[in-house]
PyMOL Python script that loads the backbone (N, CA, C, O; Angstrom):
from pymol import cmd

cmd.read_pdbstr("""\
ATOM      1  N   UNK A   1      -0.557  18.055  26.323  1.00  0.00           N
ATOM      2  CA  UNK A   1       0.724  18.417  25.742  1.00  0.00           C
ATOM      3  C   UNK A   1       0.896  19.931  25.886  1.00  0.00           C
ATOM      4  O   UNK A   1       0.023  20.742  25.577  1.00  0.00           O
ATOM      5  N   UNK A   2       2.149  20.252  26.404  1.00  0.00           N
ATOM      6  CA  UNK A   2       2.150  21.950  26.542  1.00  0.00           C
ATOM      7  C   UNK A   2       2.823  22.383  25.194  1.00  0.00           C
ATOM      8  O   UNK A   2       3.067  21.651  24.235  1.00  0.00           O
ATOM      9  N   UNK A   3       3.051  23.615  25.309  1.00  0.00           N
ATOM     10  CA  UNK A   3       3.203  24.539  24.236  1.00  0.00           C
ATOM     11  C   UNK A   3       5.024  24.029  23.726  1.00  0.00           C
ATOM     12  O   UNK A   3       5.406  23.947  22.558  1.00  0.00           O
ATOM     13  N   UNK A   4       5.770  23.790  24.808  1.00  0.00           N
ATOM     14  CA  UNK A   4       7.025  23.347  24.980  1.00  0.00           C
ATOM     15  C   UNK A   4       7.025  22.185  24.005  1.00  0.00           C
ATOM     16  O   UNK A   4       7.546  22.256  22.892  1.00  0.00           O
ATOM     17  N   UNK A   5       6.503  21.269  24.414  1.00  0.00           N
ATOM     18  CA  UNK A   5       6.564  19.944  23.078  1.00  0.00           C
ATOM     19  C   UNK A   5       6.349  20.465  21.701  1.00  0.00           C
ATOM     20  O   UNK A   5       7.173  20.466  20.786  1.00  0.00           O
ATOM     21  N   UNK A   6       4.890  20.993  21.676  1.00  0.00           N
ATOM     22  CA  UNK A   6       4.735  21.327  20.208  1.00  0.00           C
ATOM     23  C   UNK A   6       5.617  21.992  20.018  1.00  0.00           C
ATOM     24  O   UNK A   6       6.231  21.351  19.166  1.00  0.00           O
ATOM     25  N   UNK A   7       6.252  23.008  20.233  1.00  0.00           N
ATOM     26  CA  UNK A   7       7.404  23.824  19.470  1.00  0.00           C
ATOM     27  C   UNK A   7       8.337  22.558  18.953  1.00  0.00           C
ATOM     28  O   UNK A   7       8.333  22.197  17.776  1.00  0.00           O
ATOM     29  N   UNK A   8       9.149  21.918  20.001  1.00  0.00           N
ATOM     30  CA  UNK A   8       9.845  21.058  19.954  1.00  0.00           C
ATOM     31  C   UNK A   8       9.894  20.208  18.398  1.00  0.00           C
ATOM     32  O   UNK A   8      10.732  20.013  17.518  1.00  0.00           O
ATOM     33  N   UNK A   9       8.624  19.891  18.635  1.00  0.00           N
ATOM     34  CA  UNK A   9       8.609  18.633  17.108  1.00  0.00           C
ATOM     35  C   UNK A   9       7.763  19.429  16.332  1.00  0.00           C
ATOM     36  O   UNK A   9       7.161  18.691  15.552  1.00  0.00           O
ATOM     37  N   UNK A  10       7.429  20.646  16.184  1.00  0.00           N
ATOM     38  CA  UNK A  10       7.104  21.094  14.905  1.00  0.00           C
ATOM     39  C   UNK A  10       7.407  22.356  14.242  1.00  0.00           C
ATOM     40  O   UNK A  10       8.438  23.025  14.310  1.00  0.00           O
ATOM     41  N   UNK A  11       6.299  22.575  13.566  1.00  0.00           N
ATOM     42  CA  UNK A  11       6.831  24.194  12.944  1.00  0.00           C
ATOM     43  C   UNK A  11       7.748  23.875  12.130  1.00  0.00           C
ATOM     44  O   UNK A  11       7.779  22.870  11.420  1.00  0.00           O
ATOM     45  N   UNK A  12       8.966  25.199  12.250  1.00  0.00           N
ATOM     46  CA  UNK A  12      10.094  24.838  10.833  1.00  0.00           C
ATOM     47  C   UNK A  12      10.842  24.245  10.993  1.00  0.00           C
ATOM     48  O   UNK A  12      11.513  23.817  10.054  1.00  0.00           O
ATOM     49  N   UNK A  13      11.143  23.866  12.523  1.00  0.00           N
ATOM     50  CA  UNK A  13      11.990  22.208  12.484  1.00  0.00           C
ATOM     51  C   UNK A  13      11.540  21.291  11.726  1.00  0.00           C
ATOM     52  O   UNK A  13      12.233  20.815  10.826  1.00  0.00           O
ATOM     53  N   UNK A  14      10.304  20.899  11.973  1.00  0.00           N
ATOM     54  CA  UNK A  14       9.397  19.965  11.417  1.00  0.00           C
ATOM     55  C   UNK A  14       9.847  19.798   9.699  1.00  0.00           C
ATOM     56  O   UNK A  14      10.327  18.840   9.094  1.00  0.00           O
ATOM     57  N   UNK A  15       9.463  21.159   9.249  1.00  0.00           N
ATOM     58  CA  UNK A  15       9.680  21.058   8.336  1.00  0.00           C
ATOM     59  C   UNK A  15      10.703  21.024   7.127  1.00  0.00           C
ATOM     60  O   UNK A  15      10.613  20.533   6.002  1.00  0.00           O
ATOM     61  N   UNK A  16      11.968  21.907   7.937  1.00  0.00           N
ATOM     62  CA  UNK A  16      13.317  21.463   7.295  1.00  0.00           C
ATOM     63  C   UNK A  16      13.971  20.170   7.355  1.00  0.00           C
ATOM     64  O   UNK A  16      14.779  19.688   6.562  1.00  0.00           O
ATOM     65  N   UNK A  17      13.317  19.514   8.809  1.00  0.00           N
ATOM     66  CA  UNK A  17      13.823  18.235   8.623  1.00  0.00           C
ATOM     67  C   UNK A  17      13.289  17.412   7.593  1.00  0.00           C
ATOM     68  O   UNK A  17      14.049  16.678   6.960  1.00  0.00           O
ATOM     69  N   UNK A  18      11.738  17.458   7.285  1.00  0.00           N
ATOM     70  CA  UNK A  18      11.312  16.995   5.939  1.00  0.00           C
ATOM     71  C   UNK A  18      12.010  17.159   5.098  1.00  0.00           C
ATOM     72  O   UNK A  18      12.614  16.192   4.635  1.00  0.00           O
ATOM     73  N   UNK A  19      12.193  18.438   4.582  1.00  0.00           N
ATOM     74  CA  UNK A  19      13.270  19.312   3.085  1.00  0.00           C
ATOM     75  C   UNK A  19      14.313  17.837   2.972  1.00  0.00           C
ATOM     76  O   UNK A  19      14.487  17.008   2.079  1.00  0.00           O
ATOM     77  N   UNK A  20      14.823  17.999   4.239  1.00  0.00           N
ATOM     78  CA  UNK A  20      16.075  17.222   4.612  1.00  0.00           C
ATOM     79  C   UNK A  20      16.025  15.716   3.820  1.00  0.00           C
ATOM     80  O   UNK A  20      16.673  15.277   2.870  1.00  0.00           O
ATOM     81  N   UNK A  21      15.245  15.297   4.431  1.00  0.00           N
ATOM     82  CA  UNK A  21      14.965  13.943   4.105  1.00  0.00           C
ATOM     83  C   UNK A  21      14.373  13.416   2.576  1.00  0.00           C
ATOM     84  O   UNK A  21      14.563  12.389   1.925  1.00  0.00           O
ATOM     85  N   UNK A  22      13.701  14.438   2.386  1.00  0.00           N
ATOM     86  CA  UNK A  22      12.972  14.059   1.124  1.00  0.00           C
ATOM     87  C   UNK A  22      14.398  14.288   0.055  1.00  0.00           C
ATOM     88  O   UNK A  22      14.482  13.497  -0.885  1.00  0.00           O
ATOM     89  N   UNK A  23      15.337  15.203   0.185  1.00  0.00           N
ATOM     90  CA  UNK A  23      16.362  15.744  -0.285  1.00  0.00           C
ATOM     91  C   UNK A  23      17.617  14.952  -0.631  1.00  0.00           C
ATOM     92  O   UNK A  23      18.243  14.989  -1.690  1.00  0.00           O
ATOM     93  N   UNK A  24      17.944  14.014   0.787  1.00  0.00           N
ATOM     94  CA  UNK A  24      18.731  12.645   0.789  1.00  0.00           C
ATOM     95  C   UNK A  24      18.124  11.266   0.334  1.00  0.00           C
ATOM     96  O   UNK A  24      18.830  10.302   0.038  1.00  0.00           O
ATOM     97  N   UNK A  25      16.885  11.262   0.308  1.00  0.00           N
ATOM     98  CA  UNK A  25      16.022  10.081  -0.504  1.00  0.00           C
ATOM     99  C   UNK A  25      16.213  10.367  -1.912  1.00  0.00           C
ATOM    100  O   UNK A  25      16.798   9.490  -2.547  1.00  0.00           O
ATOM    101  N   UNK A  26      15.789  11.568  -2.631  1.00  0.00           N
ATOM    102  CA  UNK A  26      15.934  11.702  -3.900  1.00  0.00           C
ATOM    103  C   UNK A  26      17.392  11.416  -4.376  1.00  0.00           C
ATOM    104  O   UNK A  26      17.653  10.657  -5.309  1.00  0.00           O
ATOM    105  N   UNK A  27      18.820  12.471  -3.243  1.00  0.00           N
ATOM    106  CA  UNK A  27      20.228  11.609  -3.825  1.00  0.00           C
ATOM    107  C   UNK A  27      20.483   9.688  -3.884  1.00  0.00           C
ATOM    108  O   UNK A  27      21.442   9.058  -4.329  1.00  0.00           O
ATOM    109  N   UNK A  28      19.513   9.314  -3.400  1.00  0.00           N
ATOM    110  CA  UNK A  28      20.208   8.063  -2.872  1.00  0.00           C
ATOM    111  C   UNK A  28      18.880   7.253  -4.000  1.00  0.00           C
ATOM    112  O   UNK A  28      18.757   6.058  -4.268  1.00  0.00           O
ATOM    113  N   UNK A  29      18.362   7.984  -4.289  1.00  0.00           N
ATOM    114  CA  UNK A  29      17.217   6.989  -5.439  1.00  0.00           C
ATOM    115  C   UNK A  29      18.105   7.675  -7.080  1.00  0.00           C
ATOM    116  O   UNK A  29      17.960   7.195  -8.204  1.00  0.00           O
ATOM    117  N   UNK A  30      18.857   8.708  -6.759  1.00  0.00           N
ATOM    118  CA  UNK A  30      19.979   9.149  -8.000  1.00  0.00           C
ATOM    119  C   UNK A  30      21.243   8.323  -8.244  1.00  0.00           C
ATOM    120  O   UNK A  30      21.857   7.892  -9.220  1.00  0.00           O
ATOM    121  N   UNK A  31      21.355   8.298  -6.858  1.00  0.00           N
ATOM    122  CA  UNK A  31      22.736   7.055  -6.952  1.00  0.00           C
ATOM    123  C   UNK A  31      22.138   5.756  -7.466  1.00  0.00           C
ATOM    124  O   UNK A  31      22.658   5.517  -8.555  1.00  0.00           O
ATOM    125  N   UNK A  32      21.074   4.620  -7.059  1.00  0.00           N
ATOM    126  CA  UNK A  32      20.666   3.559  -7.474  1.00  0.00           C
ATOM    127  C   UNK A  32      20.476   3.814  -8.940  1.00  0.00           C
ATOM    128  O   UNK A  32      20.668   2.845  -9.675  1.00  0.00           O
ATOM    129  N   UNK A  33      20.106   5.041  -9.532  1.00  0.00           N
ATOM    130  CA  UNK A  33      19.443   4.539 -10.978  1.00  0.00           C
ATOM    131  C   UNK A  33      20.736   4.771 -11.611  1.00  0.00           C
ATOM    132  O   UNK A  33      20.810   4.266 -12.731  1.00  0.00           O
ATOM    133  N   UNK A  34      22.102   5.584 -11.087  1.00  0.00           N
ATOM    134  CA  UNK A  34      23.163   5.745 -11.795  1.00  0.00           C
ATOM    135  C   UNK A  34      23.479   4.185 -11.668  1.00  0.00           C
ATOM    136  O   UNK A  34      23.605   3.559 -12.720  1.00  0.00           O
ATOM    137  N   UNK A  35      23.643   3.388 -10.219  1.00  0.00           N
ATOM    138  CA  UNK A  35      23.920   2.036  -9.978  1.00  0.00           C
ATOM    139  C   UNK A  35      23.852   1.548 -11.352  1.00  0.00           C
ATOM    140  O   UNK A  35      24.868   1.346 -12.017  1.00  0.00           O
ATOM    141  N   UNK A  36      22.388   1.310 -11.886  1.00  0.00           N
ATOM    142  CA  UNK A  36      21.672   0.605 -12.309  1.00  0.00           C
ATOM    143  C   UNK A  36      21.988   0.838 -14.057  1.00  0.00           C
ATOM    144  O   UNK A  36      21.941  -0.088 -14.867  1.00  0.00           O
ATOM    145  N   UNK A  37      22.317   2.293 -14.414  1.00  0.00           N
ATOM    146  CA  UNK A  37      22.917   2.572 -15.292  1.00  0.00           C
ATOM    147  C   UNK A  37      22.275   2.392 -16.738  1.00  0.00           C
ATOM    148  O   UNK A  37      22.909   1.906 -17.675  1.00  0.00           O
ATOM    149  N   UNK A  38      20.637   2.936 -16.854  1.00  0.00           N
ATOM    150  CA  UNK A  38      19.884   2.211 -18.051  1.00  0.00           C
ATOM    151  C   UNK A  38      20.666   3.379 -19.220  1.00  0.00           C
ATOM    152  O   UNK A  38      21.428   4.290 -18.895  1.00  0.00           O
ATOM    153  N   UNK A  39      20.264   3.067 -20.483  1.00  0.00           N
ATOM    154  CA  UNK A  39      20.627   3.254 -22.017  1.00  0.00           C
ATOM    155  C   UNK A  39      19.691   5.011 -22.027  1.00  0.00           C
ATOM    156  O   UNK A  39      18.538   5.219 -21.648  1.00  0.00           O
ATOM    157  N   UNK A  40      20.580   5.908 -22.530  1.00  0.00           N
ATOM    158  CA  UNK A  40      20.192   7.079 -23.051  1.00  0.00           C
ATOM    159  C   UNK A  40      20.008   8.045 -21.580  1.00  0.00           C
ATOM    160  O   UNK A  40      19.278   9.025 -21.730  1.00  0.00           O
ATOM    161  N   UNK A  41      20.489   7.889 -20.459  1.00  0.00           N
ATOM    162  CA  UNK A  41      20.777   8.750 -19.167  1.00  0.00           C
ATOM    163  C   UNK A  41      21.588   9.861 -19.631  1.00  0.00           C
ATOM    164  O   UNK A  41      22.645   9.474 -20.129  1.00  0.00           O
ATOM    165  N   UNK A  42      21.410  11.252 -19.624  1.00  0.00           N
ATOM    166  CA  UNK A  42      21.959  12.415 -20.072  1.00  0.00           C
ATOM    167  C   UNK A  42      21.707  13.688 -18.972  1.00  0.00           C
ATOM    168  O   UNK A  42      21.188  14.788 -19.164  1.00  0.00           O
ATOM    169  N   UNK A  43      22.320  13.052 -17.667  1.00  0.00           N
ATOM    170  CA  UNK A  43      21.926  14.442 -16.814  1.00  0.00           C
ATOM    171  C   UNK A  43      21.989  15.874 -17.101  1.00  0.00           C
ATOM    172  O   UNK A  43      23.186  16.159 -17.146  1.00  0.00           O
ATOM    173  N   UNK A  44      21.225  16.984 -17.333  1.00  0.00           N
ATOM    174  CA  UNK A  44      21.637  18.129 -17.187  1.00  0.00           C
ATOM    175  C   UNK A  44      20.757  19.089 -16.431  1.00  0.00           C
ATOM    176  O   UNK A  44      19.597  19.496 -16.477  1.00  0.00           O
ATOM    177  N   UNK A  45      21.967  19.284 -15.633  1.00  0.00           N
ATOM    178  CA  UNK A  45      21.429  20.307 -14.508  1.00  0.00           C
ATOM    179  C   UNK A  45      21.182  21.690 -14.548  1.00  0.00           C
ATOM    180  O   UNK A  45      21.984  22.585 -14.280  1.00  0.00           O
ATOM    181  N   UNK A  46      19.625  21.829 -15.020  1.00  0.00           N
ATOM    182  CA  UNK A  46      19.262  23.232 -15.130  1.00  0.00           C
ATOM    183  C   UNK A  46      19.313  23.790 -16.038  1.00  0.00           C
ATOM    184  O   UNK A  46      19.272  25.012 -16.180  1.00  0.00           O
ATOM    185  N   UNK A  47      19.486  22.380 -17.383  1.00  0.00           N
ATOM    186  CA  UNK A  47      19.723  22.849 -19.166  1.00  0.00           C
ATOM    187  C   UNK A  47      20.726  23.165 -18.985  1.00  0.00           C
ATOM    188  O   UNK A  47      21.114  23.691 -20.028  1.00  0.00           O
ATOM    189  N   UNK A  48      21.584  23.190 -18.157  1.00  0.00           N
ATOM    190  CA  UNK A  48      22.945  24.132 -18.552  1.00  0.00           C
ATOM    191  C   UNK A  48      23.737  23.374 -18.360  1.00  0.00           C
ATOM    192  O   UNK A  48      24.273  23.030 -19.414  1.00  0.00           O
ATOM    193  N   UNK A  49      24.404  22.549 -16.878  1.00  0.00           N
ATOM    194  CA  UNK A  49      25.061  22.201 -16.525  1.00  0.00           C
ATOM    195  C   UNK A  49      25.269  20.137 -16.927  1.00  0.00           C
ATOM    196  O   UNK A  49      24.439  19.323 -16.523  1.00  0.00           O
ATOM    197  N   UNK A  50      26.020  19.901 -17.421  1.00  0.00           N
ATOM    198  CA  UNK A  50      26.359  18.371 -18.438  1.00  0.00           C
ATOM    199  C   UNK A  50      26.949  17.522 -16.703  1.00  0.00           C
ATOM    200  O   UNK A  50      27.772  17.854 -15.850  1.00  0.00           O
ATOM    201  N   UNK A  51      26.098  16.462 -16.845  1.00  0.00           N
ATOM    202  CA  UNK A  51      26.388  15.927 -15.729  1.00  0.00           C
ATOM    203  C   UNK A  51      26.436  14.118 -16.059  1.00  0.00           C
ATOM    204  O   UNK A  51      25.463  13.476 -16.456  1.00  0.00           O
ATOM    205  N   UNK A  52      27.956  13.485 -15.751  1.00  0.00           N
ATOM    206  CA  UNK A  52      28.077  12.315 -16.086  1.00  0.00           C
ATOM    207  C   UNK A  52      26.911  11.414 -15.569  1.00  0.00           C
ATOM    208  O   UNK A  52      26.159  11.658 -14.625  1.00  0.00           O
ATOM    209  N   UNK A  53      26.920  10.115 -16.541  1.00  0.00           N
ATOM    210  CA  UNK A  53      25.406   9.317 -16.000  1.00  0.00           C
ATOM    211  C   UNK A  53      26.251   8.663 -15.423  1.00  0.00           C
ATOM    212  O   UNK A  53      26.637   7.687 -16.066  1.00  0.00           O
ATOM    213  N   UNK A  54      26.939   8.889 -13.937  1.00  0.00           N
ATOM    214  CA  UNK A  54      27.483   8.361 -13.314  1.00  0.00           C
ATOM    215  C   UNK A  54      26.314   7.695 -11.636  1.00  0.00           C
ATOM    216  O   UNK A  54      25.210   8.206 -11.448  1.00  0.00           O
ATOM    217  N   UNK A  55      26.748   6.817 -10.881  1.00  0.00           N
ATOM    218  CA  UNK A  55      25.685   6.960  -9.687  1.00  0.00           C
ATOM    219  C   UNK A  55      25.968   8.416  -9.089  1.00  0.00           C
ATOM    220  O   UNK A  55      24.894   9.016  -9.113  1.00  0.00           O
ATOM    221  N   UNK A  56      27.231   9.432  -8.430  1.00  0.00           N
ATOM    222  CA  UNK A  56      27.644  10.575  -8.029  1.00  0.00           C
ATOM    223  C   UNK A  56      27.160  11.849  -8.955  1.00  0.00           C
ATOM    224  O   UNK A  56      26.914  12.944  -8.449  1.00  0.00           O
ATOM    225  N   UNK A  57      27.029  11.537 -10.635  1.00  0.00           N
ATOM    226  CA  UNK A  57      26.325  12.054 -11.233  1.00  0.00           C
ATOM    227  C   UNK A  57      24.949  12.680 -10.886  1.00  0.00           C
ATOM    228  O   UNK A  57      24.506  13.813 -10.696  1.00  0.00           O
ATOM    229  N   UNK A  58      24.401  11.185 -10.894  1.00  0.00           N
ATOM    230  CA  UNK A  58      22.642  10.968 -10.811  1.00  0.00           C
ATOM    231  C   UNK A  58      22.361  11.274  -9.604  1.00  0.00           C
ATOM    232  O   UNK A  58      21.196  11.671  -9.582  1.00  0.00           O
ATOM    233  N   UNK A  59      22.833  11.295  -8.566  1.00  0.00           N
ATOM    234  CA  UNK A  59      23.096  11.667  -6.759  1.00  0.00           C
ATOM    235  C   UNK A  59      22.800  13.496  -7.270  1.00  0.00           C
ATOM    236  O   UNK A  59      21.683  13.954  -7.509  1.00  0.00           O
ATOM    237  N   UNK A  60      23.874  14.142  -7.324  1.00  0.00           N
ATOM    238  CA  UNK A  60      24.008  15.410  -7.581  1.00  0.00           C
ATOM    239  C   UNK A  60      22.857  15.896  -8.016  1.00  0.00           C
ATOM    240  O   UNK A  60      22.216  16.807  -7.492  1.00  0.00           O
ATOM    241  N   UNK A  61      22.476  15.047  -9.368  1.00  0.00           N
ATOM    242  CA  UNK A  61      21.569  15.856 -10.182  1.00  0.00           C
ATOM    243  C   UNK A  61      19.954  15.581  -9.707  1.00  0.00           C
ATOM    244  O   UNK A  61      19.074  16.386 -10.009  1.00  0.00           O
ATOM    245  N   UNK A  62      19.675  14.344  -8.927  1.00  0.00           N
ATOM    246  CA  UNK A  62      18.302  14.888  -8.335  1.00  0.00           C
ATOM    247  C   UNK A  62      18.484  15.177  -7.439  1.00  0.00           C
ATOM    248  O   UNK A  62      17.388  14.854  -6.981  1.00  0.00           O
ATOM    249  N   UNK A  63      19.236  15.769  -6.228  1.00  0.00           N
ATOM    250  CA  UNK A  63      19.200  16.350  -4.686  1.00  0.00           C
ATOM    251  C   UNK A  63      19.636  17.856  -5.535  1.00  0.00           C
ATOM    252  O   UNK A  63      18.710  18.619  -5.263  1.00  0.00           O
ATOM    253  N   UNK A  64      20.208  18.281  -6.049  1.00  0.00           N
ATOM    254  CA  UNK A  64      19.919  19.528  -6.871  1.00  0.00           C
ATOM    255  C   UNK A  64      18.667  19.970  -7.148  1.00  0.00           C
ATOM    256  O   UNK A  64      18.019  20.864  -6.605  1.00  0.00           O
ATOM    257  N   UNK A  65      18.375  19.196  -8.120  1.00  0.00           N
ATOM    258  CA  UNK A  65      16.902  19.601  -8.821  1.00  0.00           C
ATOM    259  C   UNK A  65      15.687  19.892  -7.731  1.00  0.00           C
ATOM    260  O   UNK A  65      15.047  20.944  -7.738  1.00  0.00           O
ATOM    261  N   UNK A  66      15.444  18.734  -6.725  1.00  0.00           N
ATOM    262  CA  UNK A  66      14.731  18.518  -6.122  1.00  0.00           C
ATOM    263  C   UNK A  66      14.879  19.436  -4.777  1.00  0.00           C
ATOM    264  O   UNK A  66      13.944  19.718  -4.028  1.00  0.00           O
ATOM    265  N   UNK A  67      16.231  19.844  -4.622  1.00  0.00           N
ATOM    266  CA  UNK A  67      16.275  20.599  -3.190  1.00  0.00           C
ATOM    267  C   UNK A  67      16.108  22.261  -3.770  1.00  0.00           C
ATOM    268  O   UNK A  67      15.626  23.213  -3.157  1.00  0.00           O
ATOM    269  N   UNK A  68      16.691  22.231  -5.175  1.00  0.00           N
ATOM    270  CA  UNK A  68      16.541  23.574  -5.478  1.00  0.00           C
ATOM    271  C   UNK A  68      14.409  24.121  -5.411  1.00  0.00           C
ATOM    272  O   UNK A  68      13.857  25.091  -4.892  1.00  0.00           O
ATOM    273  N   UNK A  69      13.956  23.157  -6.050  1.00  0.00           N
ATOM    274  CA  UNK A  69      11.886  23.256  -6.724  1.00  0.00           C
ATOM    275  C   UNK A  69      12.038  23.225  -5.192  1.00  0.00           C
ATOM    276  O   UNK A  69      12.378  24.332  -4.774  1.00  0.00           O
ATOM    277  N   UNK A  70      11.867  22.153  -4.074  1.00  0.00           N
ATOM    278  CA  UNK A  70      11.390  22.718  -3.293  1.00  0.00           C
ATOM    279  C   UNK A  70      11.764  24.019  -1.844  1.00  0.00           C
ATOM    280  O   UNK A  70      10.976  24.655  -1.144  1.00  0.00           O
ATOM    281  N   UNK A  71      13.337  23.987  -1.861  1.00  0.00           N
ATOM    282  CA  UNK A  71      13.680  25.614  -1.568  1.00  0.00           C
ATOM    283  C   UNK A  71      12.953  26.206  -1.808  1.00  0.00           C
ATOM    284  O   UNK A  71      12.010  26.333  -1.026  1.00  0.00           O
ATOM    285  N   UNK A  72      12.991  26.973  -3.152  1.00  0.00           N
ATOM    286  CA  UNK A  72      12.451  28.155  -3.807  1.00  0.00           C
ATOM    287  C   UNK A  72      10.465  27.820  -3.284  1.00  0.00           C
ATOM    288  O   UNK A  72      10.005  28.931  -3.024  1.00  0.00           O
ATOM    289  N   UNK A  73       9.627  26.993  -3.143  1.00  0.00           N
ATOM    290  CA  UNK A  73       8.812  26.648  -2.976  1.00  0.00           C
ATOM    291  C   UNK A  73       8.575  27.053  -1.185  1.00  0.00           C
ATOM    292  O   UNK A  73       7.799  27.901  -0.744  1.00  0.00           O
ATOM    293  N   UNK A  74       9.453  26.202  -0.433  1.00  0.00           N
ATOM    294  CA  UNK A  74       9.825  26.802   0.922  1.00  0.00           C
ATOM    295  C   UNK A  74       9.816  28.274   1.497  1.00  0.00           C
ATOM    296  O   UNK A  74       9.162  28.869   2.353  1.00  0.00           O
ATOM    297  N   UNK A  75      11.097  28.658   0.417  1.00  0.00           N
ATOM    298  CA  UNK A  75      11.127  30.428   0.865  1.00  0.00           C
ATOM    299  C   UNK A  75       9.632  30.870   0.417  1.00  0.00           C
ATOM    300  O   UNK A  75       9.228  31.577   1.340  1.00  0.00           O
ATOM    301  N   UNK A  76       8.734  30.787  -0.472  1.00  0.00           N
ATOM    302  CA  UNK A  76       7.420  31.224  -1.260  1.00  0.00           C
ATOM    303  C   UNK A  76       6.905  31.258   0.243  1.00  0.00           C
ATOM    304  O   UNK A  76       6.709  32.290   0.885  1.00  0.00           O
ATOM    305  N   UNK A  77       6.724  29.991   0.686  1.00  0.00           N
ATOM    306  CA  UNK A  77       5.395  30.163   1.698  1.00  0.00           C
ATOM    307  C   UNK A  77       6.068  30.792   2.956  1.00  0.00           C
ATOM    308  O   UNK A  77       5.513  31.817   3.352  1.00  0.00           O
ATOM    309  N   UNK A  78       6.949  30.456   3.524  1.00  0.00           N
ATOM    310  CA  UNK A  78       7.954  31.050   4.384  1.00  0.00           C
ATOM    311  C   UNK A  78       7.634  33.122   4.624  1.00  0.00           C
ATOM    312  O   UNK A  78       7.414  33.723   5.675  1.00  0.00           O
ATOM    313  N   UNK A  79       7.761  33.787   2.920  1.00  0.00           N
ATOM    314  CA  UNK A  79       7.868  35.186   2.551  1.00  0.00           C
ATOM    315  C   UNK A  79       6.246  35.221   2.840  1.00  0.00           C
ATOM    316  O   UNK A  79       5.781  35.933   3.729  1.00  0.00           O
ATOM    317  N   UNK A  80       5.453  34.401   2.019  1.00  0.00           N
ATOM    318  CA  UNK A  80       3.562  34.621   2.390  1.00  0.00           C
ATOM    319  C   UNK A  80       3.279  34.441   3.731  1.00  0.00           C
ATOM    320  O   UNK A  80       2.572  35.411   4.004  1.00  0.00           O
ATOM    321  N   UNK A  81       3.414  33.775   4.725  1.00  0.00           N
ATOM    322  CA  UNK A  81       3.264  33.666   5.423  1.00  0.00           C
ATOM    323  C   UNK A  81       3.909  34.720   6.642  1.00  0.00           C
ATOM    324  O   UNK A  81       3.341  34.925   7.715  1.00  0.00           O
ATOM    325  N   UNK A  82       4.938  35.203   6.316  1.00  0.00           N
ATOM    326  CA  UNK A  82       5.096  36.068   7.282  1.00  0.00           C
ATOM    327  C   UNK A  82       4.781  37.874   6.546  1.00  0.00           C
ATOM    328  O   UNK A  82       5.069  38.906   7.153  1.00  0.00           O
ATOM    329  N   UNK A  83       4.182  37.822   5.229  1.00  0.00           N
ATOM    330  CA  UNK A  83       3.513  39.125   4.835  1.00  0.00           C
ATOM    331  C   UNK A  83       2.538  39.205   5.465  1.00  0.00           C
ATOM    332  O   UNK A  83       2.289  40.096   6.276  1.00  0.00           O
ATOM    333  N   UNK A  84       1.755  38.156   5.141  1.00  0.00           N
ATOM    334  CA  UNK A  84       0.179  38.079   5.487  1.00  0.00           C
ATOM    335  C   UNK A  84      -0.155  37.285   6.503  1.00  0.00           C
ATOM    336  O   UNK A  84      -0.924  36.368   6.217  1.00  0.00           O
ATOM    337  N   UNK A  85       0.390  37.421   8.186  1.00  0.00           N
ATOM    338  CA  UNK A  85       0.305  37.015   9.143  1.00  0.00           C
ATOM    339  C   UNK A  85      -0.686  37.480   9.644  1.00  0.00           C
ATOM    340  O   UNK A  85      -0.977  38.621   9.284  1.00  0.00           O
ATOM    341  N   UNK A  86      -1.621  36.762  10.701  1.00  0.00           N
ATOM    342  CA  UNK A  86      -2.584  37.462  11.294  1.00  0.00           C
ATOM    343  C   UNK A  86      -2.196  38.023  12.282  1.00  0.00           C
ATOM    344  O   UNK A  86      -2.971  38.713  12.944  1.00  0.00           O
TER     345      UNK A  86
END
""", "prot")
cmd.dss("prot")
cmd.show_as("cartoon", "prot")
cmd.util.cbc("prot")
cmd.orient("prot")
């Protein structure tokens, strides 16, 4: 395999497309539990923000939560990694 492929399918492609995915799984496992609609659902986004226990609700509020923890997690190693490069 030359150097051409690996670039291709990895590195930070690789890995934003993960972000990506893990990001639209969490909205779409937000929409089913809004679907599903159990007793005492009280979204709030970030303590602050009041979010209907709707499925578009529950969508919002874990692809939020979840894209925001691992962003901020992303940029972390992203900033370490290019301080302390060899």
């Amino acid at each position: 395999m030359s150097n051409a492929d690996a670039t291709r399918t990895g590195g930070p492609r690789l890995v934003v497309s993960l972000y990506v995915i893990v990001v639209l799984l969490t909205a779409f496992i937000g929409f089913v539990i809004g679907v599903i609609g159990p007793q005492g659902l009280d979204p709030e986004l970030f303590g602050v923000v009041q979010l209907p226990p709707t499925p578009v609700g529950m969508a919002v509020y874990g692809a939020a939560t979840i894209g925001t923890l691992l962003g901020v997690l992303l940029l972390l190693v992203v900033f370490v990694s290019a301080r302390y490069a060899e």
